[in-house]
Every structure is written in structure tokens, then in C-alpha cells.
PDB file of N, CA, C, O and CB in Angstrom:
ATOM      1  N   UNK A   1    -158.185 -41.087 -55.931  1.00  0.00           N
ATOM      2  CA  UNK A   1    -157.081 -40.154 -55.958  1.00  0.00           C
ATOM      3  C   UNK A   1    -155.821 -40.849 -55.440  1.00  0.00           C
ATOM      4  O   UNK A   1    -155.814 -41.605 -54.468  1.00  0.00           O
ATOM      5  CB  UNK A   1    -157.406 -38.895 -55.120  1.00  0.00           C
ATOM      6  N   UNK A   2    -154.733 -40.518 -56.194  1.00  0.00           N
ATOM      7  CA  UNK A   2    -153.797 -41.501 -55.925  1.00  0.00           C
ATOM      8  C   UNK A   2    -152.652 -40.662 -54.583  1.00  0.00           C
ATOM      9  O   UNK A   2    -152.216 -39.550 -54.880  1.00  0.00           O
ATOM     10  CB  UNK A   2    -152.983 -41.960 -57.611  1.00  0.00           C
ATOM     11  N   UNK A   3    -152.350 -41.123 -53.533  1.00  0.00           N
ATOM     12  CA  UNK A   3    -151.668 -40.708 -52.506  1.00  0.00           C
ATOM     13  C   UNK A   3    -150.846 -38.939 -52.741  1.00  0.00           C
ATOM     14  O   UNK A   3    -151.208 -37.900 -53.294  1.00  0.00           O
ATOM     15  CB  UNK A   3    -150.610 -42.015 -52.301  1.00  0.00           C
ATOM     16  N   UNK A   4    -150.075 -39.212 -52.264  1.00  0.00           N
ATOM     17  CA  UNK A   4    -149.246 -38.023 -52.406  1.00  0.00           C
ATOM     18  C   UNK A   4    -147.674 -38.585 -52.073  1.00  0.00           C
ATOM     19  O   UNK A   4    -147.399 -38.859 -50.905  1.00  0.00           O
ATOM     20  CB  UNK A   4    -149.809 -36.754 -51.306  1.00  0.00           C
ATOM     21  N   UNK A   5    -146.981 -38.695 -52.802  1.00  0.00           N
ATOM     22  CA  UNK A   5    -145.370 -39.004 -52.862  1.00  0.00           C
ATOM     23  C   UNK A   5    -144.411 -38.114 -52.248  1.00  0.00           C
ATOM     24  O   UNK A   5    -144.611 -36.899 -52.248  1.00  0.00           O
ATOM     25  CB  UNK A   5    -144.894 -39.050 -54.237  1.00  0.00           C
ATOM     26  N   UNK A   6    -143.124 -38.761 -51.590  1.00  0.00           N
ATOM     27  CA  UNK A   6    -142.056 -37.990 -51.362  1.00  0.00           C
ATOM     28  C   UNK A   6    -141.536 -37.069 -52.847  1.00  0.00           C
ATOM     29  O   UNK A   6    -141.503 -37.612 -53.951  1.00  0.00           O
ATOM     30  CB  UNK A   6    -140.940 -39.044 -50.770  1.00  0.00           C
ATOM     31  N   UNK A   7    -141.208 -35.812 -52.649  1.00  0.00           N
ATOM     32  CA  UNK A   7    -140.316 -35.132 -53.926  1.00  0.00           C
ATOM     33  C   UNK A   7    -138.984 -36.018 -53.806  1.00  0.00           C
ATOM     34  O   UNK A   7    -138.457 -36.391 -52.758  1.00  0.00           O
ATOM     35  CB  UNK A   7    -139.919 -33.213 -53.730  1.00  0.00           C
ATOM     36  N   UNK A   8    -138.590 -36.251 -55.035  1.00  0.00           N
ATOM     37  CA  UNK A   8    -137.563 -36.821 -55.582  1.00  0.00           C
ATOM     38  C   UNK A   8    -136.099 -36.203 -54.932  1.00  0.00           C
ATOM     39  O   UNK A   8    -135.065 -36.871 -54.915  1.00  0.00           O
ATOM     40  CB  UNK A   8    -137.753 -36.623 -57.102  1.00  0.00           C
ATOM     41  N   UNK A   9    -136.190 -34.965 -54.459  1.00  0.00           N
ATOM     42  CA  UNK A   9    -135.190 -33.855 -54.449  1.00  0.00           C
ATOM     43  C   UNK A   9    -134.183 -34.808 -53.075  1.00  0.00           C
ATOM     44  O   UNK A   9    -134.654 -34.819 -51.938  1.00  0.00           O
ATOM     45  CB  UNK A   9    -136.061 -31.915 -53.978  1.00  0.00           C
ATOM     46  N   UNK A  10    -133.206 -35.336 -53.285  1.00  0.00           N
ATOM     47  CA  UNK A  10    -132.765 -35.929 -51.950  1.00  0.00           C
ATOM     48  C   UNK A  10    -132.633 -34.921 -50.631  1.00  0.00           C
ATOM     49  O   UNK A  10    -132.110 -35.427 -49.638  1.00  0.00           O
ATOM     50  CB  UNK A  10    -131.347 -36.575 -52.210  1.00  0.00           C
ATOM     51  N   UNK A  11    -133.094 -33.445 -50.538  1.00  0.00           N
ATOM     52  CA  UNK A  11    -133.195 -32.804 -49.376  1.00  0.00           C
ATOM     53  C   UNK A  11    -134.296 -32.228 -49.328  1.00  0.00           C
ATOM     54  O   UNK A  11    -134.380 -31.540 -48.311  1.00  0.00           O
ATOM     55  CB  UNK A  11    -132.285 -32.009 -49.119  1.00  0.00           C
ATOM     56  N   UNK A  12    -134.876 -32.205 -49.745  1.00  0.00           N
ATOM     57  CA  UNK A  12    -136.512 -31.998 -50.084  1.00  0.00           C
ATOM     58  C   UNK A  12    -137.408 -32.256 -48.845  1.00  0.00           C
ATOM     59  O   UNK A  12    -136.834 -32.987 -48.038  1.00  0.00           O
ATOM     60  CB  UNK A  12    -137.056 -33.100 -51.300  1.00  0.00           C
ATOM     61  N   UNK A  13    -138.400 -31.946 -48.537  1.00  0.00           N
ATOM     62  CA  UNK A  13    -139.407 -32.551 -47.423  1.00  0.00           C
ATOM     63  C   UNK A  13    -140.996 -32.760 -48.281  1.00  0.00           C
ATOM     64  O   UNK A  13    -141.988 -33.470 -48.119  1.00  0.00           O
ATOM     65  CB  UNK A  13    -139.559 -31.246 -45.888  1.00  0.00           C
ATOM     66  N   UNK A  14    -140.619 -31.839 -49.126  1.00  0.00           N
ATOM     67  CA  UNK A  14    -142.310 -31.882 -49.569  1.00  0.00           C
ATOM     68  C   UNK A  14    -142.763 -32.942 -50.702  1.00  0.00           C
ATOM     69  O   UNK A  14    -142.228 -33.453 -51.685  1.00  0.00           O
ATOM     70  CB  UNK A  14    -142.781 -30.334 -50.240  1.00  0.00           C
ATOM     71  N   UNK A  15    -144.464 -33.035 -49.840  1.00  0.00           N
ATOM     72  CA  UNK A  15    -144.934 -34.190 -50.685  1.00  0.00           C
ATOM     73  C   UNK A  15    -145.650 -33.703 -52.164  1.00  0.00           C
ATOM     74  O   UNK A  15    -145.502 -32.500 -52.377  1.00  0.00           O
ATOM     75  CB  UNK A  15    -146.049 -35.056 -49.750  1.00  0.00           C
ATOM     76  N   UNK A  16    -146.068 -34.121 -52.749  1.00  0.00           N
ATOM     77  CA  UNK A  16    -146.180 -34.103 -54.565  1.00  0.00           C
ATOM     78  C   UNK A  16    -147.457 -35.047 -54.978  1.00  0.00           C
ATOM     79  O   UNK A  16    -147.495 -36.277 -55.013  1.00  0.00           O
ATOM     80  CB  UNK A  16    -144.549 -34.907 -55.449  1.00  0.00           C
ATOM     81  N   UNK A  17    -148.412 -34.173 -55.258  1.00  0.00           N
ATOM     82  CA  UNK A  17    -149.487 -35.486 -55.889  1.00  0.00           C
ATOM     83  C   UNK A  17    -149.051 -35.501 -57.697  1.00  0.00           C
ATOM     84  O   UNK A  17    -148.411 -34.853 -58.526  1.00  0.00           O
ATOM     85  CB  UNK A  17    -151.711 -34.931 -55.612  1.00  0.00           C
ATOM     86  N   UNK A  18    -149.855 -36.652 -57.574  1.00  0.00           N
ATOM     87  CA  UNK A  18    -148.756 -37.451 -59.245  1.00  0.00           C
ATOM     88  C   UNK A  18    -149.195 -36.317 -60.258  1.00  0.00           C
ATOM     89  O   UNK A  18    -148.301 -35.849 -60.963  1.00  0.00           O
ATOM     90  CB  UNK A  18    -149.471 -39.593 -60.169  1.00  0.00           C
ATOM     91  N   UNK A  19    -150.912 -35.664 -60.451  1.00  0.00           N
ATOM     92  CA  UNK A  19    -150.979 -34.657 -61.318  1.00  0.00           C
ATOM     93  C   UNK A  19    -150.543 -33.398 -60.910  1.00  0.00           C
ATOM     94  O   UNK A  19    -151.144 -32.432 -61.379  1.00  0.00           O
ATOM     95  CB  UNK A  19    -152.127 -34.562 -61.727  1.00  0.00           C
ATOM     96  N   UNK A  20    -149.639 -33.211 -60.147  1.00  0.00           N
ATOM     97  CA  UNK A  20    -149.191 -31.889 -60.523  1.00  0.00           C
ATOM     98  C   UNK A  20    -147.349 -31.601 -60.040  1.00  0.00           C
ATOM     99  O   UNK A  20    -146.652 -30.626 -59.758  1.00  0.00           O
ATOM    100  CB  UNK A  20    -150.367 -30.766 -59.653  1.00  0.00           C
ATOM    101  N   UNK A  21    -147.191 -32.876 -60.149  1.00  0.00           N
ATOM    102  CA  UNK A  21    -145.764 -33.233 -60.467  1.00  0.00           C
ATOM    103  C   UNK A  21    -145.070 -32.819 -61.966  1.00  0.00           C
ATOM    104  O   UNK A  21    -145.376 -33.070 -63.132  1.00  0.00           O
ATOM    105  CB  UNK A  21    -145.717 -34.778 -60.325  1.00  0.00           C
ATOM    106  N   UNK A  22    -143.653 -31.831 -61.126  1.00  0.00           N
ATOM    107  CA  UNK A  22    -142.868 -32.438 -62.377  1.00  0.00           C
ATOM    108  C   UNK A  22    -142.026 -33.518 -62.421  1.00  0.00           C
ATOM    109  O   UNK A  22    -141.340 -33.917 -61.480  1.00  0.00           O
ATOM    110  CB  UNK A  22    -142.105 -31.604 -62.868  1.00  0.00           C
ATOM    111  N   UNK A  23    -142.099 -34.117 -63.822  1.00  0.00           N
ATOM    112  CA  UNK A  23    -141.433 -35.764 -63.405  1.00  0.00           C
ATOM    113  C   UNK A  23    -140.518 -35.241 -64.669  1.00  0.00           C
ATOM    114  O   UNK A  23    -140.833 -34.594 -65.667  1.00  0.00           O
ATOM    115  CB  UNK A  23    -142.636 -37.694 -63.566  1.00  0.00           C
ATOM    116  N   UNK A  24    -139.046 -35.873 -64.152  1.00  0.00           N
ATOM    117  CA  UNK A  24    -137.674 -35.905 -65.063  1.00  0.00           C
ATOM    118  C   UNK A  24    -136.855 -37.028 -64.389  1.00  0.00           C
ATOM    119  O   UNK A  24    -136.491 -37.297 -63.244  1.00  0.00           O
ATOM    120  CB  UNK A  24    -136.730 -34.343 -65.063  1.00  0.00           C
ATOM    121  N   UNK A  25    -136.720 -37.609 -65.740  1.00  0.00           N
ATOM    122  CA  UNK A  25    -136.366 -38.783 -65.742  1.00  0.00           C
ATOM    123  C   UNK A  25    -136.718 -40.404 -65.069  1.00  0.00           C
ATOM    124  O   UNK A  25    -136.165 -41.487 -64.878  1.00  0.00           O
ATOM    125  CB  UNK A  25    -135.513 -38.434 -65.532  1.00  0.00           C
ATOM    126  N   UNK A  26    -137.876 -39.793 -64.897  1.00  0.00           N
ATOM    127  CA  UNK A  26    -138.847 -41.012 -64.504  1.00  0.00           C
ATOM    128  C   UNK A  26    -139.170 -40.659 -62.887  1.00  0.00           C
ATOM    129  O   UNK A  26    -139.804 -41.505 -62.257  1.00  0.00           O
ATOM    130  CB  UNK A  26    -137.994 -42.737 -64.725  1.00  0.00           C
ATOM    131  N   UNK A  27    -138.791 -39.554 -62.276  1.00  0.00           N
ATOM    132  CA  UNK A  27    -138.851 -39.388 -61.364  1.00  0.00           C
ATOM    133  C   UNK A  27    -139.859 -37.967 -61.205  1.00  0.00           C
ATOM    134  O   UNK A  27    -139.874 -37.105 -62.084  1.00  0.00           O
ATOM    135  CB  UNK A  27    -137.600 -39.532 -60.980  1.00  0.00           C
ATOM    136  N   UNK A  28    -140.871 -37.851 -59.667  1.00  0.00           N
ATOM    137  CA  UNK A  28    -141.628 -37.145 -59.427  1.00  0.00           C
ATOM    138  C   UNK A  28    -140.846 -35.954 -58.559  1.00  0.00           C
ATOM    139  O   UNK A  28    -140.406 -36.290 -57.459  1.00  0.00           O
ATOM    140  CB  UNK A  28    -142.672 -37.879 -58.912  1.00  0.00           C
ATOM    141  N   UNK A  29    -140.677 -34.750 -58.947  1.00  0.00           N
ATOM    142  CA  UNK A  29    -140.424 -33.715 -58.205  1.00  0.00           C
ATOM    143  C   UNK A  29    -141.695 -32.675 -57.886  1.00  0.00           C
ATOM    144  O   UNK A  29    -142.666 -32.599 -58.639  1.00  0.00           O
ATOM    145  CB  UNK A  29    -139.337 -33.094 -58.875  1.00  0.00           C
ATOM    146  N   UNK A  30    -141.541 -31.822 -56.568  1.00  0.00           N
ATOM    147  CA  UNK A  30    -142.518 -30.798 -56.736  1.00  0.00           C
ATOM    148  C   UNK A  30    -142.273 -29.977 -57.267  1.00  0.00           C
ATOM    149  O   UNK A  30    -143.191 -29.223 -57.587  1.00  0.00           O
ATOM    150  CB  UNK A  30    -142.968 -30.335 -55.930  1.00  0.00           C
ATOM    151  N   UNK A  31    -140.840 -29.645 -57.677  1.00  0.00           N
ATOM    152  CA  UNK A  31    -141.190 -28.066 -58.609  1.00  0.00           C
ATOM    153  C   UNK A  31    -139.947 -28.079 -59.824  1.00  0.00           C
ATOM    154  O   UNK A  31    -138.981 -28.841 -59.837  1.00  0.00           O
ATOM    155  CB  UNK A  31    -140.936 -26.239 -57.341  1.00  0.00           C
ATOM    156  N   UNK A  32    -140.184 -27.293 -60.562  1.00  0.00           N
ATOM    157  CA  UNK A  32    -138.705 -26.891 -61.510  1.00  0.00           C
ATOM    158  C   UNK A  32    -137.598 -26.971 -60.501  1.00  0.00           C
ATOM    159  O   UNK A  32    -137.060 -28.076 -60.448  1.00  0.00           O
ATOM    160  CB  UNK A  32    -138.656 -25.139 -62.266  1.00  0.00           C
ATOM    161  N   UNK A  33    -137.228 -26.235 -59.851  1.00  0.00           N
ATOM    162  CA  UNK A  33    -136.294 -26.102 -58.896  1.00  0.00           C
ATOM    163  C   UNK A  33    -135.484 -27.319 -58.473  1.00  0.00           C
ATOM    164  O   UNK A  33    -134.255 -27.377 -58.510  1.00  0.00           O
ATOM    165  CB  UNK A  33    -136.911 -25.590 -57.857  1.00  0.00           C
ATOM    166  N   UNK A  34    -136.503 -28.518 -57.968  1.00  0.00           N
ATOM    167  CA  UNK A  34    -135.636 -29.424 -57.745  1.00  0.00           C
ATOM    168  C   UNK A  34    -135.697 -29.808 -58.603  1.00  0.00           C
ATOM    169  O   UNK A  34    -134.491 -29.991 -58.768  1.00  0.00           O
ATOM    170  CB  UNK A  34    -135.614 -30.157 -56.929  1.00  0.00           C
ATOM    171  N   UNK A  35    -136.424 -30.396 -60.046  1.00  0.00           N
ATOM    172  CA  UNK A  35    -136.038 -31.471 -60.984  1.00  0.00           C
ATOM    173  C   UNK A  35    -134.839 -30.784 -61.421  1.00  0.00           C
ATOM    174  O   UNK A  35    -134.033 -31.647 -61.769  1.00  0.00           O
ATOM    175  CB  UNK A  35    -137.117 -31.897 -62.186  1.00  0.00           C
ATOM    176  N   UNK A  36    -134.419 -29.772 -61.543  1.00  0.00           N
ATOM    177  CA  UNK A  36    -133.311 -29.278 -62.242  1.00  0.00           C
ATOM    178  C   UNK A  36    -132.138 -28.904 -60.893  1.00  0.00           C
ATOM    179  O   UNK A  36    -131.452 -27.903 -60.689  1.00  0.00           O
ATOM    180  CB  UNK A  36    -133.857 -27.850 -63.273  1.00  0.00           C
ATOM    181  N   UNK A  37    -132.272 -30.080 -60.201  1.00  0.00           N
ATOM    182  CA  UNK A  37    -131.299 -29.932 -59.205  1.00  0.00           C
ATOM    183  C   UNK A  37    -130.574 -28.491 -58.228  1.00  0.00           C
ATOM    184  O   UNK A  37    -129.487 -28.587 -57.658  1.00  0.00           O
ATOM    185  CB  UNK A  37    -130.387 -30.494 -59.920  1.00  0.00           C
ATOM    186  N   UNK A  38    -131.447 -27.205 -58.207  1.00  0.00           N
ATOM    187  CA  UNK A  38    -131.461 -25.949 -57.908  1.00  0.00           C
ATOM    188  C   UNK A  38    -130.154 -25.040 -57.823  1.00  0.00           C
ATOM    189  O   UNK A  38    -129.667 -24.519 -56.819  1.00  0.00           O
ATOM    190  CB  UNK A  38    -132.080 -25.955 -56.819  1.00  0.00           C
ATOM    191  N   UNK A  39    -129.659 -24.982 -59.320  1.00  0.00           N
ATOM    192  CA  UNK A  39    -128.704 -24.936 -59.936  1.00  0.00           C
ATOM    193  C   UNK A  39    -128.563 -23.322 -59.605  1.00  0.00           C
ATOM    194  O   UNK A  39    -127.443 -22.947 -59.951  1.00  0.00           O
ATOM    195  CB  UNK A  39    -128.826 -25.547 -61.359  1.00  0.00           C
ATOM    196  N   UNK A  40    -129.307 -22.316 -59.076  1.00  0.00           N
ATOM    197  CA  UNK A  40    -128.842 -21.236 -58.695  1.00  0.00           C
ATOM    198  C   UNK A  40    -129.153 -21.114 -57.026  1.00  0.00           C
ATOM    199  O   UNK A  40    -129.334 -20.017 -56.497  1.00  0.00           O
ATOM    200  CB  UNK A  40    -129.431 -20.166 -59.610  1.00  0.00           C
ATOM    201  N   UNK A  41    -129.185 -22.223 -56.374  1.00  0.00           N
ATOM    202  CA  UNK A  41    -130.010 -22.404 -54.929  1.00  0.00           C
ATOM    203  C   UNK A  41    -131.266 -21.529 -54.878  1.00  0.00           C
ATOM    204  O   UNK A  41    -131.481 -20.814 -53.900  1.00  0.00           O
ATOM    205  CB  UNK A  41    -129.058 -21.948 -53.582  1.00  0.00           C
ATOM    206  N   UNK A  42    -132.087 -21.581 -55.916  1.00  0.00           N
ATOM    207  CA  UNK A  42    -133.671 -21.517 -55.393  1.00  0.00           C
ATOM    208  C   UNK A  42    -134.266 -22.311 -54.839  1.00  0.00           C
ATOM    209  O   UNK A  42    -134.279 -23.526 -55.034  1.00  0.00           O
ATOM    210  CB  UNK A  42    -134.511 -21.381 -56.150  1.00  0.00           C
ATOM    211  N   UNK A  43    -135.061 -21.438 -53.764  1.00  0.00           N
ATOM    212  CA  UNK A  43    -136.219 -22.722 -53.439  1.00  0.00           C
ATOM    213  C   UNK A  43    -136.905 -23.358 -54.066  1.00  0.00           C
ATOM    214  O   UNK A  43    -136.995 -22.917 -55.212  1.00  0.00           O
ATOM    215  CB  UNK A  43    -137.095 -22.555 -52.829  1.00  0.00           C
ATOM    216  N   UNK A  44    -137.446 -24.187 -53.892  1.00  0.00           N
ATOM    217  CA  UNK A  44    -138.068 -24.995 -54.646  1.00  0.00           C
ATOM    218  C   UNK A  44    -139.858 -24.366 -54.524  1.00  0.00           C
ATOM    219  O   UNK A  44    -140.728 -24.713 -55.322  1.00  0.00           O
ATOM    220  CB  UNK A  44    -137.672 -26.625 -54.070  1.00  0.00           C
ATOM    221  N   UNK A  45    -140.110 -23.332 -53.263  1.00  0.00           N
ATOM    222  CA  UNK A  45    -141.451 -22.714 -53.302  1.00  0.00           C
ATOM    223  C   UNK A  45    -140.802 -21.044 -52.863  1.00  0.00           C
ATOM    224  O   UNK A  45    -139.858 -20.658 -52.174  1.00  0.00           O
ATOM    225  CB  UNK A  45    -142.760 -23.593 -52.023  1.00  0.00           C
ATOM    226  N   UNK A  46    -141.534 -20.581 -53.416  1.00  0.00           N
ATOM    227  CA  UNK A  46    -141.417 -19.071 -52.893  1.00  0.00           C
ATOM    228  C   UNK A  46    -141.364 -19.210 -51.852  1.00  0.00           C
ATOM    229  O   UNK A  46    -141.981 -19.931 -51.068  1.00  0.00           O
ATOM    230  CB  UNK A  46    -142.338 -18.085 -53.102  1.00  0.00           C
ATOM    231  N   UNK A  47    -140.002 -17.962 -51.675  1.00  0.00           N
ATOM    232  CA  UNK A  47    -140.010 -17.571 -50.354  1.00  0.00           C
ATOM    233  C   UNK A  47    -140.233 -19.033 -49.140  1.00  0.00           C
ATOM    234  O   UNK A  47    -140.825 -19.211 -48.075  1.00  0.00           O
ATOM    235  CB  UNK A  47    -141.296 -16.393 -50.318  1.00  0.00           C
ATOM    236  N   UNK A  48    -139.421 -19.797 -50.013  1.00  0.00           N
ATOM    237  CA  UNK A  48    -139.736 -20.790 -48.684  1.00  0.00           C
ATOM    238  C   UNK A  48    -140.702 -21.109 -47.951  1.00  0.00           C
ATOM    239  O   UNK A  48    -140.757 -21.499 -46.785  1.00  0.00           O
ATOM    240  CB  UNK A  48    -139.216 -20.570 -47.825  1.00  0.00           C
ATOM    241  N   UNK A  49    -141.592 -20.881 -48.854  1.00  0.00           N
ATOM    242  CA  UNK A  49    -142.847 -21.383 -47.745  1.00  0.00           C
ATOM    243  C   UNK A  49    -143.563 -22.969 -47.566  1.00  0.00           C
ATOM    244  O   UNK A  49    -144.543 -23.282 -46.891  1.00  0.00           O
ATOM    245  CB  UNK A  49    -144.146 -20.480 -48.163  1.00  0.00           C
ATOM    246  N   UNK A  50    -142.673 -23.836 -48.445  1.00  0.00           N
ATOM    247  CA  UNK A  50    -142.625 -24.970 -47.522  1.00  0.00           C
ATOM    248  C   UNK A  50    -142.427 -25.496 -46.584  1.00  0.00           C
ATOM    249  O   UNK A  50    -142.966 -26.485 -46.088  1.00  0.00           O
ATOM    250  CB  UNK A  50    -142.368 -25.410 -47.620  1.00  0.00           C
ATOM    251  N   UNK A  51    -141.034 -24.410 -46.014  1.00  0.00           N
ATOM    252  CA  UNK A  51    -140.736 -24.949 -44.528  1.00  0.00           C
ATOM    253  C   UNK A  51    -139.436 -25.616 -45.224  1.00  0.00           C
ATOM    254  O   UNK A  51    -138.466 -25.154 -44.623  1.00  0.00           O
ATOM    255  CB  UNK A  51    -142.066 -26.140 -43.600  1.00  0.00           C
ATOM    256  N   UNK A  52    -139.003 -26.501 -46.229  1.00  0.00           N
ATOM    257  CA  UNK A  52    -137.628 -27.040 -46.417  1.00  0.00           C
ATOM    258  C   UNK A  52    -136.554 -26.411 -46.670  1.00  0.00           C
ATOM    259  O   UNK A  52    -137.033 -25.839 -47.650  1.00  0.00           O
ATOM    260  CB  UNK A  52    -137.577 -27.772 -47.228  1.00  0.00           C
ATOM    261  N   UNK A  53    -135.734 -26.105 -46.640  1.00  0.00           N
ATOM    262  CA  UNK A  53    -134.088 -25.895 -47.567  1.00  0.00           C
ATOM    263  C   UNK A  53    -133.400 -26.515 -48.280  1.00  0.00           C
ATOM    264  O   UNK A  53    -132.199 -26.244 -48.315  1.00  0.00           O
ATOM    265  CB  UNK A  53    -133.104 -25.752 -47.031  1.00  0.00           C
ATOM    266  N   UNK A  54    -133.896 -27.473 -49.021  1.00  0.00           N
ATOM    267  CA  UNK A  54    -133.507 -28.051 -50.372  1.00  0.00           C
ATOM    268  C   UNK A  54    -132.536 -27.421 -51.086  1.00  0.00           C
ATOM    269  O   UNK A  54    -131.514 -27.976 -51.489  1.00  0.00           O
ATOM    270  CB  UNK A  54    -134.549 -28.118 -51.224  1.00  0.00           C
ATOM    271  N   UNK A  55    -132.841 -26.200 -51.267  1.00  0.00           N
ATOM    272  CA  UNK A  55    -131.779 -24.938 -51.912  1.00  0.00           C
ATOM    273  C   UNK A  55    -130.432 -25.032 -51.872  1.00  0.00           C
ATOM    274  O   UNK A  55    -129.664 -24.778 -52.800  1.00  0.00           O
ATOM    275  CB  UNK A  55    -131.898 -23.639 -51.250  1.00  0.00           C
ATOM    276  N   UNK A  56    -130.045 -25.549 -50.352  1.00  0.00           N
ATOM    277  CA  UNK A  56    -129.098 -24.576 -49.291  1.00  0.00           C
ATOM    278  C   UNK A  56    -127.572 -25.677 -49.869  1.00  0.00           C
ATOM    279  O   UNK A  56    -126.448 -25.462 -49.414  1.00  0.00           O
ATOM    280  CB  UNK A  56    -129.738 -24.692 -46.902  1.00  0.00           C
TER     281      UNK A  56
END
């Protein structure tokens, strides 16, 4: 099983295993949210329950 990666998201905290990544543009994100740069400030998990503000 291959590690678990930083999310791509430059404010991001959460980690990402490679199968269940979304990857845009060659890069691994954990969710829609950040690969699409969180263009209405969503979190990137419901209700924040990662613990990050990536959003903000």
C-alpha cells in the first residue's frame, strides 16, 4: 500500500491515499473542493470535519 500524501491544496492539512485521490493536473488533492481551488469557500470535508480551513 502506497503511503498517504500531503493534499495538493496549499492550505490544506489533510493527507490523501493515491486511490482515492482526486488528481488535476498531475497533482493529488483530497477532494473536489480543493482541486477546484474552493471557488465558493467550501470545505473541502463536510462540515469541517477535518479539522482544516482550506476554505477560508
Amino acid at each position: 500500500m502506497a503511503p498517504d500524501t500531503p493534499c495538493a491544496c496549499p492550505r490544506c492539512t489533510c493527507e490523501v491515499q493515491a486511490s482515492q485521490a482526486v488528481v488535476r493536473d498531475g497533482q493529488s488533492f483530497c477532494s473536489d473542493a480543493c482541486a477546484t481551488g474552493h471557488p465558493n469557500h467550501e470545505p473541502c470535508h463536510g462540515s469541517g470535519s477535518c479539522g482544516c480551513s482550506c476554505a477560508e
